[in-house]
N, CA, C and O of each residue as an XYZ file, in Angstrom:
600
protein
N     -20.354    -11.812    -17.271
C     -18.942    -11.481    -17.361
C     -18.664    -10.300    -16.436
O     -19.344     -9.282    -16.307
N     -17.429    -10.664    -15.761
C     -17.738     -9.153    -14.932
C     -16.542     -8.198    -15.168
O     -15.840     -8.663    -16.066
N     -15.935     -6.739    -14.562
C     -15.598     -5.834    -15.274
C     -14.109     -6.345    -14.612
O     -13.768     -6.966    -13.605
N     -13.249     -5.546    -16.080
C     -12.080     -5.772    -15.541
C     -11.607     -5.279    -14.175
O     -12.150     -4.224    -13.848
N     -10.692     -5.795    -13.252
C     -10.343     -5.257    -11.782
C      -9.457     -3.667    -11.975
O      -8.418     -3.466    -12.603
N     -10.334     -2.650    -11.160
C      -9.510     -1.462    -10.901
C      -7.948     -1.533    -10.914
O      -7.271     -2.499    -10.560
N      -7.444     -0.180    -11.446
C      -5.770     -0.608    -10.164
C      -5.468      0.218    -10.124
O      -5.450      1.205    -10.860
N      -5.059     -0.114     -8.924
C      -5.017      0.951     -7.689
C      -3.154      0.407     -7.176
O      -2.722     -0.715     -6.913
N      -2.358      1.940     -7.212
C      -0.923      2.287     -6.714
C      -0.832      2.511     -5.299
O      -1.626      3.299     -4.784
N       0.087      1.887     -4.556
C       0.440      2.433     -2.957
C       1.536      3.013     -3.088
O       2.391      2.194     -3.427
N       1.910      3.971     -2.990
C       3.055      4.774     -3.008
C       3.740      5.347     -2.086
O       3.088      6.144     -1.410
N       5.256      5.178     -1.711
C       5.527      5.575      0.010
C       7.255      5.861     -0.828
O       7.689      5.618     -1.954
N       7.679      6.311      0.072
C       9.404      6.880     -0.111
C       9.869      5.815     -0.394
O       9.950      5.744     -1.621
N      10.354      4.611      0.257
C      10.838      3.662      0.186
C      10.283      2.736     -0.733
O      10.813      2.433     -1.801
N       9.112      2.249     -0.267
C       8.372      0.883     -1.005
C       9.395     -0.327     -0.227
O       9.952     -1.337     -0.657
N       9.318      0.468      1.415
C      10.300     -0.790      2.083
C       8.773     -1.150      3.019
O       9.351     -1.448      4.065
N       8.110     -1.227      3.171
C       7.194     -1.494      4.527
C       5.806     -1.096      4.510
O       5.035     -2.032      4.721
N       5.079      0.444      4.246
C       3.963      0.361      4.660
C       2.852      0.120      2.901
O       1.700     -0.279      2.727
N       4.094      0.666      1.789
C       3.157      0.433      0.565
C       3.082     -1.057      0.377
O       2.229     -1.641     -0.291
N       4.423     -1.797      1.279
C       4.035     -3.476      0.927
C       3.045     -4.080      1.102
O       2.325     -4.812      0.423
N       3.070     -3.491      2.678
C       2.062     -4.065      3.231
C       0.427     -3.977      2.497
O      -0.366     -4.917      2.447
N       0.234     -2.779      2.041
C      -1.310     -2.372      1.445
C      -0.917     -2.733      0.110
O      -1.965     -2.506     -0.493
N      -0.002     -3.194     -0.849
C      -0.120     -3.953     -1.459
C      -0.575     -5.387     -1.482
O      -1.506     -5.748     -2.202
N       0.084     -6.196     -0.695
C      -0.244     -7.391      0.114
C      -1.632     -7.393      0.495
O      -2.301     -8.344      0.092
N      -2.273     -6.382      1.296
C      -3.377     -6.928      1.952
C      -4.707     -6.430      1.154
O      -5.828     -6.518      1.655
N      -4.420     -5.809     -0.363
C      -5.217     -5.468     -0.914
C      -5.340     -6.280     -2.026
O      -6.437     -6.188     -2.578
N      -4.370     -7.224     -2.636
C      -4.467     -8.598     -3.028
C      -4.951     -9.338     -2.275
O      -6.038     -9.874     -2.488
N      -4.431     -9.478     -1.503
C      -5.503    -10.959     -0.140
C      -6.743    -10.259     -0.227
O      -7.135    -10.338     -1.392
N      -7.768     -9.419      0.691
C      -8.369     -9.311      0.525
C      -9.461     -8.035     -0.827
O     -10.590     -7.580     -0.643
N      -8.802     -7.885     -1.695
C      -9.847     -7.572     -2.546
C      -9.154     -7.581     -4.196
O      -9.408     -6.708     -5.026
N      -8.054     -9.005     -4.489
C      -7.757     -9.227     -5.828
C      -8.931     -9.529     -6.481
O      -9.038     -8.902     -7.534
N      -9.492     -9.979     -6.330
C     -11.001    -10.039     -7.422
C     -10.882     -8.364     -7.851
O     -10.272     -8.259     -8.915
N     -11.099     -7.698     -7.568
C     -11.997     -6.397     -7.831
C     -10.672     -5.265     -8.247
O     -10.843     -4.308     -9.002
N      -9.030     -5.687     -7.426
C      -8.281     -4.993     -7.816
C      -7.086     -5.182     -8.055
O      -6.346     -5.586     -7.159
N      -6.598     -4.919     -9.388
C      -4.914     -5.394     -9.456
C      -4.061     -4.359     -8.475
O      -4.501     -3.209     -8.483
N      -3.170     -4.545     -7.826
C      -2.853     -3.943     -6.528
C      -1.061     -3.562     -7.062
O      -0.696     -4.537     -7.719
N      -0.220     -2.791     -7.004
C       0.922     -2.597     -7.098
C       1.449     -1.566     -6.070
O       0.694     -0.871     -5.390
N       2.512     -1.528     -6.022
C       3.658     -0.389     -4.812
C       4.330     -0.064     -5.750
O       4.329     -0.678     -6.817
N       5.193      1.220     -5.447
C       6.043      1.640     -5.694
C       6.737      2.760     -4.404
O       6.058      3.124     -3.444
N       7.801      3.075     -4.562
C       8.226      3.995     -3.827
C       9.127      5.270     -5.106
O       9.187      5.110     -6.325
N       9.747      6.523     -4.254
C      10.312      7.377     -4.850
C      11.519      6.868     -4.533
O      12.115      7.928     -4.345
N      12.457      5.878     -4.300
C      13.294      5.907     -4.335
C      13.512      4.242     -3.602
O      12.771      3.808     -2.720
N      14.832      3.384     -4.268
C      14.538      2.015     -4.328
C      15.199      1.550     -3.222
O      16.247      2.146     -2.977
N      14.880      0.617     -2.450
C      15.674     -0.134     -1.102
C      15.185     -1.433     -1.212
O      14.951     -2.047     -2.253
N      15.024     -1.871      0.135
C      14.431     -3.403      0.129
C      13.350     -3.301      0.895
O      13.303     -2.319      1.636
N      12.240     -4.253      0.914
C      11.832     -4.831      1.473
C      12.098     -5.414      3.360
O      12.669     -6.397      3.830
N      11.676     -4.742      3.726
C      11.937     -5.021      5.360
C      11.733     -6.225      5.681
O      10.786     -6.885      5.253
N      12.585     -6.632      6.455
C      12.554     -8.106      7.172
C      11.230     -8.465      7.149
O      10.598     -9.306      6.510
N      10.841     -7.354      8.280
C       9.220     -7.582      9.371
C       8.333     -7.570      8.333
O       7.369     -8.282      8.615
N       8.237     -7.043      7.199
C       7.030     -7.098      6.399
C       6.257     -8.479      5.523
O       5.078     -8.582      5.185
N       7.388     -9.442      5.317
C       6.568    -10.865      5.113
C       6.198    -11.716      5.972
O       5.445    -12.657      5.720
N       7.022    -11.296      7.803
C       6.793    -12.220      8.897
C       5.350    -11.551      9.391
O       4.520    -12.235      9.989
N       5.162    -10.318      9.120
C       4.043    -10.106      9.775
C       2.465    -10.355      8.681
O       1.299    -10.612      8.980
N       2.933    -10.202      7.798
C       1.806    -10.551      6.922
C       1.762    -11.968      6.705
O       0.729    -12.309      6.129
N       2.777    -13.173      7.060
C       2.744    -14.260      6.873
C       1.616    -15.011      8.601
O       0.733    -15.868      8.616
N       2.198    -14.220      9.725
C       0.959    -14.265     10.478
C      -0.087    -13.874     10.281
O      -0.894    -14.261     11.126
N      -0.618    -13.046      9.272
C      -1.916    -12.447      9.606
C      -2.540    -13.972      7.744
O      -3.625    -13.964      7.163
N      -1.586    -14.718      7.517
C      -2.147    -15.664      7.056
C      -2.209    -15.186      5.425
O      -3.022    -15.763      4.703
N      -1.578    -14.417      5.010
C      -1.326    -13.106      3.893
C      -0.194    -13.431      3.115
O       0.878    -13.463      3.719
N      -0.197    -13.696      1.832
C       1.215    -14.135      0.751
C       1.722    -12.887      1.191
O       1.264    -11.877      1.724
N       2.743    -13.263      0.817
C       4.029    -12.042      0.577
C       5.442    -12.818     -0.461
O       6.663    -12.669     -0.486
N       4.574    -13.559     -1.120
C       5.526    -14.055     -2.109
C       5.726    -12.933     -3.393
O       4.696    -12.368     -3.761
N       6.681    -12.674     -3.912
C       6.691    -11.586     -4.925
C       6.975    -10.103     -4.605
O       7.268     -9.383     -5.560
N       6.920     -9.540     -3.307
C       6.953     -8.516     -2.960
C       8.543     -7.991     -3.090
O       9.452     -8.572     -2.496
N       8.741     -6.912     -3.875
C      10.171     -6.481     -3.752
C       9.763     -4.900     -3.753
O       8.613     -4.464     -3.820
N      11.149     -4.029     -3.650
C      10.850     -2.582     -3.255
C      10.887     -2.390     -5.172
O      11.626     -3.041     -5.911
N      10.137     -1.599     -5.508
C       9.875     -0.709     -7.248
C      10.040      0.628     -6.851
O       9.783      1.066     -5.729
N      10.542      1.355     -7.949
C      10.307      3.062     -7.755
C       9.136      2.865     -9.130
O       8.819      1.861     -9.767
N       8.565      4.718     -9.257
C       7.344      4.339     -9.706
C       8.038      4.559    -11.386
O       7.393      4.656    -12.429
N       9.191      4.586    -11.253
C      10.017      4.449    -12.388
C       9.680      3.254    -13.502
O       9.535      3.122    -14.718
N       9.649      2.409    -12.169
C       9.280      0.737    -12.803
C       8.209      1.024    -13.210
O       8.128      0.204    -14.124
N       7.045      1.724    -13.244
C       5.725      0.965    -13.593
C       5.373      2.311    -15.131
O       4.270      2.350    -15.676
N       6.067      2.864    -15.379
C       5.932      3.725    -16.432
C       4.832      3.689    -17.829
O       4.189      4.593    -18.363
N       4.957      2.082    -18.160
C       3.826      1.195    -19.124
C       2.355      0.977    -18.309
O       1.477      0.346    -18.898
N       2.111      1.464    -17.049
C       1.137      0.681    -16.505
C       0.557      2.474    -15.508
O       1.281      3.263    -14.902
N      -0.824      2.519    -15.716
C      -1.245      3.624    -14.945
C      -2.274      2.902    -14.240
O      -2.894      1.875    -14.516
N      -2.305      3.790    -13.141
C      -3.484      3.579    -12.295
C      -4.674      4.044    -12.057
O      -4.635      5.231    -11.734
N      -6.056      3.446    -12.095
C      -7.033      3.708    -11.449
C      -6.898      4.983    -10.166
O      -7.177      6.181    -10.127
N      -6.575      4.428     -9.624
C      -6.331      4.874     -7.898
C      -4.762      5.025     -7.489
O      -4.112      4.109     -7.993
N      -3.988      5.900     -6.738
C      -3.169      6.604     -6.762
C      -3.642      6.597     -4.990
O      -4.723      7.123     -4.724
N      -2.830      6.011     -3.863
C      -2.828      6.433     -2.643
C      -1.508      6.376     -2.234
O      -0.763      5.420     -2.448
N      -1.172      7.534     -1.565
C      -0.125      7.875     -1.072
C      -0.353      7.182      0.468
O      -1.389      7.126      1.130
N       0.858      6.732      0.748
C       0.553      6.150      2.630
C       1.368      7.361      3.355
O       0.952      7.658      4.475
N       2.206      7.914      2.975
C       3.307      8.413      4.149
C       3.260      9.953      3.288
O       3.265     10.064      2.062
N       3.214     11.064      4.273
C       3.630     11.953      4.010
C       4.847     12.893      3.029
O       4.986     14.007      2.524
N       5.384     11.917      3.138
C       6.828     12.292      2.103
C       6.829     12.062      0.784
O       7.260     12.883     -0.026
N       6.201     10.590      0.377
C       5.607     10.598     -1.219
C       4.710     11.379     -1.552
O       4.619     11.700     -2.736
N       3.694     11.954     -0.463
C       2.733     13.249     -0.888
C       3.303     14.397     -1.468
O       2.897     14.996     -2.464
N       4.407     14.689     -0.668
C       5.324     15.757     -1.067
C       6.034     15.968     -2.108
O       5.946     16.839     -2.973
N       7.099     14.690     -1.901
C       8.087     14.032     -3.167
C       7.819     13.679     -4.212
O       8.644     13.964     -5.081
N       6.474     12.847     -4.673
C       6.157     12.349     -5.796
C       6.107     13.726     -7.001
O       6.216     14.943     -6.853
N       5.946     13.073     -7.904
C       5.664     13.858     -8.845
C       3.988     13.423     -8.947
O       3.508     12.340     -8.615
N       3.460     14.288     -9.357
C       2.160     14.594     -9.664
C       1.667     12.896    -10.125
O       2.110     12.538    -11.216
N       1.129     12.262     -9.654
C       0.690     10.755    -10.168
C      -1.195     10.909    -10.074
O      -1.948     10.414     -9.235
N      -1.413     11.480    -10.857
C      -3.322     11.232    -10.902
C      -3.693      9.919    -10.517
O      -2.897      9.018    -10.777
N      -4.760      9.646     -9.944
C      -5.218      8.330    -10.600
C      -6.562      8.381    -11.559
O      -7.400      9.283    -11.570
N      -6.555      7.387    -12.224
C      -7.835      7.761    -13.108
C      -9.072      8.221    -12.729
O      -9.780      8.975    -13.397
N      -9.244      7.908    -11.995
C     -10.109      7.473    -10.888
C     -10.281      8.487     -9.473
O     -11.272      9.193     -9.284
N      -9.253      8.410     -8.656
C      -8.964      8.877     -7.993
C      -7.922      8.698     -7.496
O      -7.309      7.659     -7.743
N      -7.305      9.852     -6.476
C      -6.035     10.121     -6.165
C      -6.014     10.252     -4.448
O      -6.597     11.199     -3.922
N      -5.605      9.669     -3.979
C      -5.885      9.783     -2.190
C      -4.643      9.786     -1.480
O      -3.595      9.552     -2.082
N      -4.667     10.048     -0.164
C      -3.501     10.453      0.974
C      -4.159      9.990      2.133
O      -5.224     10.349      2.635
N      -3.140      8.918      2.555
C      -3.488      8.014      3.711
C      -2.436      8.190      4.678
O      -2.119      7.009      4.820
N      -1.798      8.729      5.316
C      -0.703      8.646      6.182
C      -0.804      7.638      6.800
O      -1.964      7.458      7.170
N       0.188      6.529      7.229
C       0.173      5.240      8.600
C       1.823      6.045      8.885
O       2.551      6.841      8.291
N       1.827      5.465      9.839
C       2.937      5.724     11.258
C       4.066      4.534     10.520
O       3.800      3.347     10.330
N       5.096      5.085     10.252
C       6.078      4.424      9.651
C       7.033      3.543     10.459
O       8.046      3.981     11.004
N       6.548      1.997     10.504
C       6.877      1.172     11.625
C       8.566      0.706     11.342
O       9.116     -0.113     12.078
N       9.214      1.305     10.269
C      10.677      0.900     10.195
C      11.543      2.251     11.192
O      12.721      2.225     11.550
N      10.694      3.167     11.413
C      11.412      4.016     12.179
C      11.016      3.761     13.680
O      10.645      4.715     14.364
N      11.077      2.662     14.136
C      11.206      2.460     15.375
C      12.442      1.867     15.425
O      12.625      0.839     14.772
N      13.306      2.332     16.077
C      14.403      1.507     16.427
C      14.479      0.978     18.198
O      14.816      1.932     18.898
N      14.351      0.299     18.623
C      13.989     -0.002     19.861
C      14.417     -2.034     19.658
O      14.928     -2.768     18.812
N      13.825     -2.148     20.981
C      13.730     -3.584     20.707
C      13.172     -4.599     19.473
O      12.471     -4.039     18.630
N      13.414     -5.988     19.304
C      13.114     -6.467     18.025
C      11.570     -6.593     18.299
O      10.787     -6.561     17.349
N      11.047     -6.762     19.833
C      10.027     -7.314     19.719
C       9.330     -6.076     19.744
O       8.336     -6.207     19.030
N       9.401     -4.651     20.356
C       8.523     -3.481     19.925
C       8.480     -3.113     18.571
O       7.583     -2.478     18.017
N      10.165     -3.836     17.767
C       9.595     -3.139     16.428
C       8.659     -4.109     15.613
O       7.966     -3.781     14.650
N       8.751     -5.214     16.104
C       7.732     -6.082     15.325
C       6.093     -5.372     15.624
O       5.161     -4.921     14.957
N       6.444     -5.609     17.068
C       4.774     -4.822     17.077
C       4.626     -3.492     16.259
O       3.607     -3.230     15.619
N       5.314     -2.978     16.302
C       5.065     -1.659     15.237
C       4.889     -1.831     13.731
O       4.705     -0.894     12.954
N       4.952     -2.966     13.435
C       4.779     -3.461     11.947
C       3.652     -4.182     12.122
O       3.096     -3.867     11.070
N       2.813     -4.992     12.716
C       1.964     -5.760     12.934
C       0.705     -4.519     13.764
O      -0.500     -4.773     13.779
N       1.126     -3.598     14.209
C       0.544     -2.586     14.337
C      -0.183     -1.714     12.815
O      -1.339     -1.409     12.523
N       0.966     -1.559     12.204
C       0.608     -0.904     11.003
C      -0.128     -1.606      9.659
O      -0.868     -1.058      8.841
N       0.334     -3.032      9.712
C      -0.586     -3.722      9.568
C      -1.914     -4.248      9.428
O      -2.532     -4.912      8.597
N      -2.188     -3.569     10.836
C      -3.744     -4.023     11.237
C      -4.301     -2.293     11.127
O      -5.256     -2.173     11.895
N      -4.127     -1.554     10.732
C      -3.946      0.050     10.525
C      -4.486      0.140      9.322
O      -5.664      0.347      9.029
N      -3.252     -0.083      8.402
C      -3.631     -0.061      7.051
C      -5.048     -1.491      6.417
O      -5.830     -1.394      5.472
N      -4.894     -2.449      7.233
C      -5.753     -3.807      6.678
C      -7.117     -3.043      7.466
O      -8.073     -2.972      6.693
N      -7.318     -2.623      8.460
C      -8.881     -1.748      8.811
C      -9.406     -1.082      7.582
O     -10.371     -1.332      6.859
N      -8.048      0.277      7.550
C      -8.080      1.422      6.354
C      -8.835      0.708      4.873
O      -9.908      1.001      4.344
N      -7.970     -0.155      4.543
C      -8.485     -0.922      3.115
C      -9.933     -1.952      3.415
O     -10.570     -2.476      2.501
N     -10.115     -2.030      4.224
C     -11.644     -3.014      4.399
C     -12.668     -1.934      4.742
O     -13.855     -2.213      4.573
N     -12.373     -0.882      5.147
C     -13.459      0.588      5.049
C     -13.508      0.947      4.203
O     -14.636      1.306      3.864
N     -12.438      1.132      3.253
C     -13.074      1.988      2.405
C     -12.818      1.281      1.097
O     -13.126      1.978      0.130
N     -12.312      0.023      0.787
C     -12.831     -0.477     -0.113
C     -14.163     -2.305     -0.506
O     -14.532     -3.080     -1.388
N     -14.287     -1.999      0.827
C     -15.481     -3.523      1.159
C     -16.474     -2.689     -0.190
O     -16.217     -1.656     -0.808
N     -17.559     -3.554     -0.286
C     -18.727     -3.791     -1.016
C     -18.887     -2.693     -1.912
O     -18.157     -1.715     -2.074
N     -20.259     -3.097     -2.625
C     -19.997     -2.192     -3.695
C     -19.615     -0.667     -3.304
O     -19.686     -0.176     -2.178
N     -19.176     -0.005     -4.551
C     -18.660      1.586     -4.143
C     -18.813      1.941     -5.288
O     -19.009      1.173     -6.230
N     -18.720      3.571     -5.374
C     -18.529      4.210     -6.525
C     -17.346      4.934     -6.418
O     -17.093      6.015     -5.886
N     -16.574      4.010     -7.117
C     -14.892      4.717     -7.099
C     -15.034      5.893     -6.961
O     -14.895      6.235     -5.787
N     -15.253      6.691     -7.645
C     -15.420      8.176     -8.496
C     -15.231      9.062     -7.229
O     -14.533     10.068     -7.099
N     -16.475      8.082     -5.831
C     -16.745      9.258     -4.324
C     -15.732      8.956     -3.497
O     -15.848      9.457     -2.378
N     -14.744      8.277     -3.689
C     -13.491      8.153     -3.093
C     -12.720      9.375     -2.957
O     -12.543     10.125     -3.916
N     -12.090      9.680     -1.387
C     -11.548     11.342     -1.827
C     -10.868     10.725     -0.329
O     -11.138      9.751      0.373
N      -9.647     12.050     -0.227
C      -8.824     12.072      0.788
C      -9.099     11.467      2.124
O      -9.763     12.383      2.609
N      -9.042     10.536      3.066
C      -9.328     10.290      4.079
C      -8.781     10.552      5.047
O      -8.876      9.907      6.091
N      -7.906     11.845      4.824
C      -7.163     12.217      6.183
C      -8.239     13.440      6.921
O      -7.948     13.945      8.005
């Protein structure tokens, strides 16, 4: 029988783009091992670019909507990673059981430029954050030695 799956929070201002994404790609690749949720400090939508680019990289994005961490009040986390600088700041104090981490990615909705540079800037961050989560959570680990990776 094996142990119930960690869970582990992505947390970003919005919960429009980069916590989707490491939500998304931390279900695709490591739902066995972890129930995966987002939230942001404050509620919007879901960015266009964030199911077209995870739908290329072959990645559900069915279910994904923007949460504040308002929504998840009944439900704590294992793991607690901040992506963007501003929920580091903004949040209120969110432990994780486990551990608590700060990941900054380059916030690909603030490109305003062409459609096709801003796509790359999402498919950029993408492959950013999907590296980030296959380093440091591939094969076995001991949650516990998990610590800041900035």
């Amino acid at each position: 029988m094996s142990p119930a799956p960690a869970s582990i929070l992505f947390l970003c201002t919005h919960n429009s783009a980069r916590s989707q994404l490491a939500e998304a790609l931390m279900r695709h690749h490591f739902g066995d091992r972890f129930e995966a949720r987002s939230a942001g400090t404050e509620r919007t939508l879901v960015k266009p670019e964030v199911p077209l680019v995870l739908e290329e990289a072959g990645v559900d994005a069915l279910g994904l909507h923007s949460k504040t961490i308002d929504d998840l009040t009944d439900w704590r986390a294992d793991i607690v990673v901040t992506v963007c600088d501003d929920a580091r700041e903004q949040c209120p104090y969110l432990p994780g059981r486990i551990a608590t981490i700060h990941r900054a990615f380059v916030d690909p909705s603030r490109i305003d430029s062409s459609p096709e540079e801003r796509m790359e800037a999402f498919r950029q961050a993408r492959n950013q954050i999907e590296a980030w989560l296959k380093e440091s959570f591939s094969g076995p680990r001991d949650l516990h030695a998990l610590t800041d990776a900035e």
